[in-house]
C-alpha positions as a Markdown table, in Angstrom:
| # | Residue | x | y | z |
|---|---|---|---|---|
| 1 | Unk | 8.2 | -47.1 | -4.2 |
| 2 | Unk | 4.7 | -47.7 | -5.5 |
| 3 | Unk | 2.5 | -45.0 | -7.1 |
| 4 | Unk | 0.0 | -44.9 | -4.0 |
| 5 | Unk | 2.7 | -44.5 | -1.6 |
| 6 | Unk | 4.2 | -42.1 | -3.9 |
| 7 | Unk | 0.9 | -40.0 | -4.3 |
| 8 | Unk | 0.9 | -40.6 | 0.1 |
| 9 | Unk | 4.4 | -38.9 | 0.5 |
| 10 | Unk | 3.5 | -36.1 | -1.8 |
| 11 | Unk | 0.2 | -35.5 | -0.2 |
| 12 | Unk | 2.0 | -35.1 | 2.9 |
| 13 | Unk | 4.5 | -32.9 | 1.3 |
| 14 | Unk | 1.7 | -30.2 | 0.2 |
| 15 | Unk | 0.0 | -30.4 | 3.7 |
| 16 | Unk | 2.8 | -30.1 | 6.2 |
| 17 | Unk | 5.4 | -28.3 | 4.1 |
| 18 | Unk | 3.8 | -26.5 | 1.7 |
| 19 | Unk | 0.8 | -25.6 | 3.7 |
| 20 | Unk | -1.5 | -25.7 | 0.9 |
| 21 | Unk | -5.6 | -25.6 | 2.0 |
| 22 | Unk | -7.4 | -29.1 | 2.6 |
| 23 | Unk | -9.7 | -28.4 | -0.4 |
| 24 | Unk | -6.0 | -27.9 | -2.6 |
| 25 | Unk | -4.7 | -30.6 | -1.1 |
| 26 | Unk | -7.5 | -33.3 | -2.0 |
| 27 | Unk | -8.0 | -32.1 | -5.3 |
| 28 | Unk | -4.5 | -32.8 | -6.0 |
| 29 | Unk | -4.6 | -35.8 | -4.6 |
| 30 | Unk | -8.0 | -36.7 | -6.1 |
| 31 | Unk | -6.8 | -36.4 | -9.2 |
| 32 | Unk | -3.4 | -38.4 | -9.0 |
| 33 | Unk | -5.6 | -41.3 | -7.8 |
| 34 | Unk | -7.4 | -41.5 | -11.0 |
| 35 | Unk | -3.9 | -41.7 | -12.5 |
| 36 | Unk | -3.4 | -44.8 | -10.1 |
| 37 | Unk | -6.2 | -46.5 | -11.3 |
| 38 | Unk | -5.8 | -45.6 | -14.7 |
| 39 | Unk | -2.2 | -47.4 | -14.8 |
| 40 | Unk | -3.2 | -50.2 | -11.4 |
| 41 | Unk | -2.1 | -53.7 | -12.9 |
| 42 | Unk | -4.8 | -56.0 | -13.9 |
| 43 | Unk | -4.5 | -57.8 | -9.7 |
| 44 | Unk | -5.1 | -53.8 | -8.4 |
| 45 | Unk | -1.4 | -53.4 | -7.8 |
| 46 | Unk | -0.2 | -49.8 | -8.3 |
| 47 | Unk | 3.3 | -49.5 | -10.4 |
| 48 | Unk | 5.9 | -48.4 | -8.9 |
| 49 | Unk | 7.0 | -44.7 | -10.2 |
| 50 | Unk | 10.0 | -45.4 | -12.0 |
| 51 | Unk | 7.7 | -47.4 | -14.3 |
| 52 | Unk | 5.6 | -44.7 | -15.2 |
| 53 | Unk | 6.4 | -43.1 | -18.8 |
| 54 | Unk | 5.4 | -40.1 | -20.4 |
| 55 | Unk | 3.3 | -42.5 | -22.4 |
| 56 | Unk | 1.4 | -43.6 | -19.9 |
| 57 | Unk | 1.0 | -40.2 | -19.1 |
| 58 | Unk | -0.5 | -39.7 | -22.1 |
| 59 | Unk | -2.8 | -42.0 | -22.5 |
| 60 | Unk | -4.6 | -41.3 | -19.3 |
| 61 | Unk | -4.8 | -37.9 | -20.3 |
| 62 | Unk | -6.4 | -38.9 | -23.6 |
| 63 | Unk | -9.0 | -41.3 | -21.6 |
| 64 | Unk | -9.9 | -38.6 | -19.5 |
| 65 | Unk | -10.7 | -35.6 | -22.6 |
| 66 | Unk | -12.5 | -38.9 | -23.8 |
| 67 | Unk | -14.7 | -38.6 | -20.7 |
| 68 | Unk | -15.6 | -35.3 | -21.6 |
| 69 | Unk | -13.4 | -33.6 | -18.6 |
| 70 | Unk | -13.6 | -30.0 | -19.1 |
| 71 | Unk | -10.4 | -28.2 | -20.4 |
| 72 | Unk | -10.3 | -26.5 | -17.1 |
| 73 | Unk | -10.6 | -30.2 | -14.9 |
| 74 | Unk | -7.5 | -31.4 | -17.5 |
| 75 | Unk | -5.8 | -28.5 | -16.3 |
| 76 | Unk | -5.5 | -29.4 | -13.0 |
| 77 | Unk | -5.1 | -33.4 | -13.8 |
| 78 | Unk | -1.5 | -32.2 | -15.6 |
| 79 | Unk | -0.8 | -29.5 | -12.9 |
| 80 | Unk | -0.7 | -32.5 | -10.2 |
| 81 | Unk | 1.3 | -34.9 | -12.3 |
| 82 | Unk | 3.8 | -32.7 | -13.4 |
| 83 | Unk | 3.9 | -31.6 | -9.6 |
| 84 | Unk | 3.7 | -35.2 | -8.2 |
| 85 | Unk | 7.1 | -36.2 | -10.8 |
| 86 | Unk | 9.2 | -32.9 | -10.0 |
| 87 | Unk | 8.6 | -33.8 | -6.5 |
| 88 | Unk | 9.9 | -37.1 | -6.9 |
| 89 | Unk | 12.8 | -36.2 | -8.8 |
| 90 | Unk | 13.6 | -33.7 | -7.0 |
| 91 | Unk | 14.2 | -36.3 | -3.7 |
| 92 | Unk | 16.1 | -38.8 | -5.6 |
| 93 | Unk | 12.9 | -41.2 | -5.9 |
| 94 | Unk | 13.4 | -40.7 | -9.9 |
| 95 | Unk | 16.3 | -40.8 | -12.2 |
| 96 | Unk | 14.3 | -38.5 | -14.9 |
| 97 | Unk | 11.2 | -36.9 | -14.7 |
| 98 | Unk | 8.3 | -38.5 | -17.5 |
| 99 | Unk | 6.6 | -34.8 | -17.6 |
| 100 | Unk | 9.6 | -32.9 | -18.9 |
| 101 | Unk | 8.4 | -33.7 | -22.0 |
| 102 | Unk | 4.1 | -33.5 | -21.4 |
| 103 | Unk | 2.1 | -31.0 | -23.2 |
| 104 | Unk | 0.2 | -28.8 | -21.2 |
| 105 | Unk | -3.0 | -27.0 | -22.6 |
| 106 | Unk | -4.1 | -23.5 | -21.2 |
| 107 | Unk | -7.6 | -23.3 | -20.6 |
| 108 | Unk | -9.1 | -20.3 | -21.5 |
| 109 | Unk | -10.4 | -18.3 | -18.3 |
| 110 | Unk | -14.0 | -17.4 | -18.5 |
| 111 | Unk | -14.8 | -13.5 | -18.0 |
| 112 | Unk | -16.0 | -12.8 | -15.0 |
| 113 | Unk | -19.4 | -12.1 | -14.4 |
| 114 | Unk | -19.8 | -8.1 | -13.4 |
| 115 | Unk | -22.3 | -6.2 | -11.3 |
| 116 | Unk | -22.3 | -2.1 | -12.0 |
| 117 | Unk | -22.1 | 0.2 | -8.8 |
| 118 | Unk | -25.5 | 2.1 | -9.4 |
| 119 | Unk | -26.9 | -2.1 | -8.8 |
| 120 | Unk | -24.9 | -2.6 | -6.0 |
| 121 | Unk | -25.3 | 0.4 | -4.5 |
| 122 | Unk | -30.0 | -0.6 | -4.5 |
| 123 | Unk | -28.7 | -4.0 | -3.2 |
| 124 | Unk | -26.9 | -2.2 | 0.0 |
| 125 | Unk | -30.1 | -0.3 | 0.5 |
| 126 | Unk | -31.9 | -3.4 | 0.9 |
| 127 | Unk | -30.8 | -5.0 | 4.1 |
| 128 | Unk | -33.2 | -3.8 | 6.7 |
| 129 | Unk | -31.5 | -1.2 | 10.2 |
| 130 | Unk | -34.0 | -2.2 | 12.4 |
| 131 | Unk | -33.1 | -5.8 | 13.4 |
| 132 | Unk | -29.6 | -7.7 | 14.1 |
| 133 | Unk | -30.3 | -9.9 | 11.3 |
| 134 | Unk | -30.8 | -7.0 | 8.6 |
| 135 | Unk | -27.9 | -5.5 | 10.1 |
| 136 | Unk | -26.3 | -8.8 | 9.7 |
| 137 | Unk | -27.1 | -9.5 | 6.3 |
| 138 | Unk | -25.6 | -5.6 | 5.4 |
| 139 | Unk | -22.3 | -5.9 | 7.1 |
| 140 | Unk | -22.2 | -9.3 | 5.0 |
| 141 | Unk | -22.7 | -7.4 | 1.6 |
| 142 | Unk | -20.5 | -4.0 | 2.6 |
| 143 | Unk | -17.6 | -6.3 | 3.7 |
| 144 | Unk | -17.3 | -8.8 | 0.2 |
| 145 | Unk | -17.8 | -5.9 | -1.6 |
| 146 | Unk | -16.3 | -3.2 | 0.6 |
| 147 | Unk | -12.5 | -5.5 | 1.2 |
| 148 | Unk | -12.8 | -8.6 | -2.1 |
| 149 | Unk | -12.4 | -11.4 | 0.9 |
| 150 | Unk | -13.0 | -14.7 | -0.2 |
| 151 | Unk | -16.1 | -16.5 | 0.9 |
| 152 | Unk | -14.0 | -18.5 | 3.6 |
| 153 | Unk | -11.8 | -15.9 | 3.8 |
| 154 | Unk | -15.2 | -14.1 | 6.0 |
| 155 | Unk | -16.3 | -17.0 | 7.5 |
| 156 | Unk | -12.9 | -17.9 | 9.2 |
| 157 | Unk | -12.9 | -14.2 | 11.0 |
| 158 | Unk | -13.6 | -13.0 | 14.5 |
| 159 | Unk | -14.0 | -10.0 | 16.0 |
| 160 | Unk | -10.2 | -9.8 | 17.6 |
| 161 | Unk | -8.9 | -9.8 | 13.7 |
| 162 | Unk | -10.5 | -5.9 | 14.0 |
| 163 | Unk | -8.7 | -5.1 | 16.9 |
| 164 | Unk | -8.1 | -2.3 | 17.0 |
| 165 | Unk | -10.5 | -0.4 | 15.1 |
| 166 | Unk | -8.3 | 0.9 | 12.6 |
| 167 | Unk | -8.5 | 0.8 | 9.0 |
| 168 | Unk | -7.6 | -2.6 | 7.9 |
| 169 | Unk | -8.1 | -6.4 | 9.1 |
| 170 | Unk | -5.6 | -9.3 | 8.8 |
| 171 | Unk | -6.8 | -11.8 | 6.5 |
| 172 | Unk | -6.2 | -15.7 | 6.3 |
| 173 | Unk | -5.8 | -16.6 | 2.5 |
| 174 | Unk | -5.2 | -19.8 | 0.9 |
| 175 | Unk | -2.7 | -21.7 | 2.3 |
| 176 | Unk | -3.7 | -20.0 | 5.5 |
| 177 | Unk | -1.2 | -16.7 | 4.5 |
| 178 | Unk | -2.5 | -13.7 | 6.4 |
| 179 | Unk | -2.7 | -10.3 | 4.3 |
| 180 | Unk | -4.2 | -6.7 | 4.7 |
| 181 | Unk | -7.1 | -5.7 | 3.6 |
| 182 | Unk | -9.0 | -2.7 | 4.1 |
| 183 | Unk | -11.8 | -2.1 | 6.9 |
| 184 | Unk | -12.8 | 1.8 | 6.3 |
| 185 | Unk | -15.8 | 3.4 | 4.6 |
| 186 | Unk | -19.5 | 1.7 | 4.3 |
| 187 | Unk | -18.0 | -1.8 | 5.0 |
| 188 | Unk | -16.7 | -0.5 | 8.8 |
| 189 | Unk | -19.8 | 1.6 | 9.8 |
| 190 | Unk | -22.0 | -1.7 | 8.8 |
| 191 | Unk | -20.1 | -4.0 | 10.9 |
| 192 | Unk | -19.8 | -1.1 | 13.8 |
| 193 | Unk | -23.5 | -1.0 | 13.5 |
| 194 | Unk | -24.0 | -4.9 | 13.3 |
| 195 | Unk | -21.7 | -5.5 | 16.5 |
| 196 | Unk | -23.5 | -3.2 | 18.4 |
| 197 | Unk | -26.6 | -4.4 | 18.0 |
| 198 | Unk | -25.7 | -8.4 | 18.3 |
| 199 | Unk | -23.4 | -7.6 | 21.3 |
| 200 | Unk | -26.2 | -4.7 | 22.8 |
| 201 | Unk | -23.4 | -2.7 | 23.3 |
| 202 | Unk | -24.8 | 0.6 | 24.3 |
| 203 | Unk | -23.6 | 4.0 | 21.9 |
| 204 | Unk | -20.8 | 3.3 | 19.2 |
| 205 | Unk | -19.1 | 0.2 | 19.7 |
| 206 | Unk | -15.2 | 1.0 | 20.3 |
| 207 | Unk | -12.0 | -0.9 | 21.0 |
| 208 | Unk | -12.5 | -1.5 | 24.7 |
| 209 | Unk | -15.9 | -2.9 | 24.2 |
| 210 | Unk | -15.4 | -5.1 | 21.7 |
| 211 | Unk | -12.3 | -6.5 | 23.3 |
| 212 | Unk | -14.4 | -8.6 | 26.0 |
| 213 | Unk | -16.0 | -10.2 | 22.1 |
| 214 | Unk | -12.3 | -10.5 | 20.8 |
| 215 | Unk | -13.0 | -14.4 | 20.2 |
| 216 | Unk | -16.5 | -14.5 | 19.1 |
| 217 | Unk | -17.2 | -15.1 | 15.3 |
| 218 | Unk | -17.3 | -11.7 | 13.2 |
| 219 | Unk | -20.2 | -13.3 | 11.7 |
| 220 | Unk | -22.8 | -15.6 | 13.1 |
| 221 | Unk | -26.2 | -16.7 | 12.5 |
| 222 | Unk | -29.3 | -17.5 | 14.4 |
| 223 | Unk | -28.8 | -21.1 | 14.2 |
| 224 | Unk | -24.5 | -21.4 | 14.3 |
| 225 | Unk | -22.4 | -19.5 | 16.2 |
| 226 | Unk | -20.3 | -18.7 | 13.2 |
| 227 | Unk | -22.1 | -18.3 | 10.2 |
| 228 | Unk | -21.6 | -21.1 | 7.8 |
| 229 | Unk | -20.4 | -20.3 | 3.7 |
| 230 | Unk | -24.1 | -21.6 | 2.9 |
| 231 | Unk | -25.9 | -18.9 | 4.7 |
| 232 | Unk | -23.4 | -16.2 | 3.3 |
| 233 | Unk | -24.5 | -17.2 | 0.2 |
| 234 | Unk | -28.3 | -17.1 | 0.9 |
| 235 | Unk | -27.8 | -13.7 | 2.1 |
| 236 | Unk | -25.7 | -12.5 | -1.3 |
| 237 | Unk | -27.8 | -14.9 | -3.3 |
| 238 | Unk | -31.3 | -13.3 | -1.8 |
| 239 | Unk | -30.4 | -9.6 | -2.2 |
| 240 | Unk | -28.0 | -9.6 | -5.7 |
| 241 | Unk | -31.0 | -11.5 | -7.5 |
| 242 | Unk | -33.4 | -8.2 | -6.2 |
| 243 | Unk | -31.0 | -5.8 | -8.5 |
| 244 | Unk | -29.2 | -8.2 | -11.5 |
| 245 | Unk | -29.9 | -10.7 | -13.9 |
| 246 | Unk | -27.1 | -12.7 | -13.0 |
| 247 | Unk | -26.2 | -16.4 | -13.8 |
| 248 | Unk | -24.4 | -17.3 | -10.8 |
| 249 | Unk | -25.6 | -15.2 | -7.8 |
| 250 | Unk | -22.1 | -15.9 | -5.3 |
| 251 | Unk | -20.5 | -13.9 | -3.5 |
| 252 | Unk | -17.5 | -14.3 | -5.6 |
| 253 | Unk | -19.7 | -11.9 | -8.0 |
| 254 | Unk | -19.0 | -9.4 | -5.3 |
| 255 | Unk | -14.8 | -9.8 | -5.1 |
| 256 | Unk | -15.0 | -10.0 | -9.1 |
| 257 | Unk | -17.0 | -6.5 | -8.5 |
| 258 | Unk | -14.6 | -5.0 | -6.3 |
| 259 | Unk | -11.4 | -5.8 | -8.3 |
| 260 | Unk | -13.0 | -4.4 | -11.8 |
| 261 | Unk | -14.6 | -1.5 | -10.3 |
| 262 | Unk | -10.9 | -0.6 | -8.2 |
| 263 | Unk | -9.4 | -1.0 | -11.7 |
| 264 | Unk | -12.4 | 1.8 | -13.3 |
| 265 | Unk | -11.0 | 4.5 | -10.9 |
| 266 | Unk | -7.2 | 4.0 | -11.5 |
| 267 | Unk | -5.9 | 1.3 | -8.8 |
| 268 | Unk | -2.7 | 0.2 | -9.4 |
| 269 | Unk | -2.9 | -3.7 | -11.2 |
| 270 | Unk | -0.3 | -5.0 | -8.2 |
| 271 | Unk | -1.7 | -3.4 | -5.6 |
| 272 | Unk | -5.5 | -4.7 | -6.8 |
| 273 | Unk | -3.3 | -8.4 | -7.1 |
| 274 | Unk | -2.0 | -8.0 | -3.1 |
| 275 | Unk | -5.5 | -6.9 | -2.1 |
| 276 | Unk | -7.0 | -10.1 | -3.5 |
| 277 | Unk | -4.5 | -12.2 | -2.4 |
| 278 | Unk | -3.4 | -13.5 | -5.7 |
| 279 | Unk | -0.5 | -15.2 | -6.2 |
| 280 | Unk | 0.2 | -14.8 | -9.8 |
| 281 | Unk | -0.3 | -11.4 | -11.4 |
| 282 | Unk | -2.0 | -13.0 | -14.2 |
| 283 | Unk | -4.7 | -14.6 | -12.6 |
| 284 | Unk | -5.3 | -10.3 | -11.7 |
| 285 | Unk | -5.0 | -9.3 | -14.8 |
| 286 | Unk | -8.7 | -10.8 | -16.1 |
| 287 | Unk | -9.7 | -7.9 | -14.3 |
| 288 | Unk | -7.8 | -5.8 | -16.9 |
| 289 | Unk | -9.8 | -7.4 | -19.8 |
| 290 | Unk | -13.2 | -6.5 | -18.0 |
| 291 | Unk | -12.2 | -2.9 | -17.3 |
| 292 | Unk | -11.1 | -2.5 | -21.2 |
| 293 | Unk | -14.4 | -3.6 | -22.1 |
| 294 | Unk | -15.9 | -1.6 | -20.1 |
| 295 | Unk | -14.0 | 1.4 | -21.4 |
| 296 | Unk | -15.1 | 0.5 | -24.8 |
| 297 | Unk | -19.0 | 0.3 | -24.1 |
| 298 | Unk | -18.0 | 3.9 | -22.6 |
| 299 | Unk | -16.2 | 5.1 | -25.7 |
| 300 | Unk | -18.8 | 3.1 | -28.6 |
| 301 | Unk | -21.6 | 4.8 | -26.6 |
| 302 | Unk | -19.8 | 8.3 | -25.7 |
| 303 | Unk | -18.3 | 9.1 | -29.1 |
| 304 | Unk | -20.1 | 10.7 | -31.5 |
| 305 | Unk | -18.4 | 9.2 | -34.7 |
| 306 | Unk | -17.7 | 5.8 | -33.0 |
């Protein structure tokens, strides 16, 4: 077997078996085709797998840092190659596997970029009552703040994923496994208030109302049915700027919010990891580092000899 049909099989593999996301998927493969070309005979013809050494595997590592890839891109180029060869061997295709023996850098993950609750608590304020699209544009900024969905995560809901009007939603995650997340507080009165007035539902919008709406789009805009990602990120982008000096305006600033301010009054680290839908506790535990510091601006400003 050739490295192209190889890098095929395996993209099938992570699709259909695995269920990884599209985006995941790609990027994997994306980066295993630069492999391919890297190692592609002088005529274009891929080598065939069993060919492939850890040396080769090496040296198109080394051309890509000499690229300038970031440490973060090389990450990812070694996480699919090691993945693509323990797949292989692990079906028979290879006798041993060339990564067994591939240094792996960790890249270093960035601090996350946090809004305080006194700023997020103006930008609430902001979003006009008075029309559906204020109303809108509120539920939008309540919910990635009020439950630490992911962007898509939002985007992918409809109203039936509320039914009934509890206190939590089912969420789609990466990989398209569902989890609970909450729906209580600021974030449910918003969206209450925003389905009533998109639907004209007369008085407080209830289960048996908003069953006959049970397939429409949670969110949708005056152009789209269902809003699209870019317009939930005008909307976060629009209002966060109005409050804090921020780099990156995203509405990722607002799940990094959630998960650091849940950590500042006492949530339990796991429970914080299962609301985000991580997979690995570390990835969570960033969240950790942030809250520490934060404790320690606290403390250096609080203590009288510190």
């Amino acid at each position: 077997m050739d490295l192209d049909a190889a890098i095929e099989r395996f993209r099938t593999h992570l699709a259909d078996e695995r269920a990884l996301s599209p985006r995941t998927v790609e990027a994997y493969a994306s980066d295993l085709a630069l492999l391919s070309r890297f190692l592609c005979d002088r005529d274009g013809t891929a080598p065939a797998v069993g060919a492939v050494s850890t040396r080769d595997l090496r040296a198109f590592l080394a051309d890509e840092v000499g690229r300038g890839r970031s440490s973060r891109s090389m990450m990812r180029r070694v996480a699919a190659i090691r993945a693509l060869f323990r797949f292989l061997h692990s079906r028979g295709e290879l006798d041993a596997d060339p990564t067994r023996e591939l240094a792996q850098r960790v890249a270093r993950r960035s601090v996350p970029t946090i809004v305080d609750e006194e700023r997020l608590r103006d930008m609430m304020g902001l979003a006009g009552a008075t029309t559906v699209t204020g109303r809108r544009d509120r539920a939008v900024l309540e919910f990635l703040y009020g439950s630490g969905v992911r962007l898509r995560e939002l985007v992918a809901l409809d109203v039936g994923d509320f039914l009934p009007l509890s206190d939590r939603v089912v969420v789609h995650g990466k990989g398209d496994k569902p989890r609970v997340v909450p729906f209580a507080g600021e974030a449910r009165v918003a969206m209450i208030a925003y389905w009533g007035e998109r639907f004209g539902i007369a008085g407080a919008a209830g289960d048996a109302t908003l069953r006959r709406f049970a397939t429409s789009p949670a969110f949708s805009s005056a152009v789209t049915p269902r809003i699209s990602p870019r317009t939930v990120q005008r909307i976060v982008g629009r209002y966060l700027r109005r409050v804090a000096s921020v780099t990156k305006a995203s509405p990722h600033v607002l799940r990094h919010a959630f998960a650091t301010h849940m950590l500042d009054h006492g949530a339990d680290l796991r429970a914080v990891q299962e609301l985000l839908g991580h997979a690995s506790l570390s990835t969570t535990q960033i969240y950790t580092h942030v809250s520490v510091e934060h404790l320690k601006k606290v403390y250096r400003k609080a203590h009288p000899r510190a």
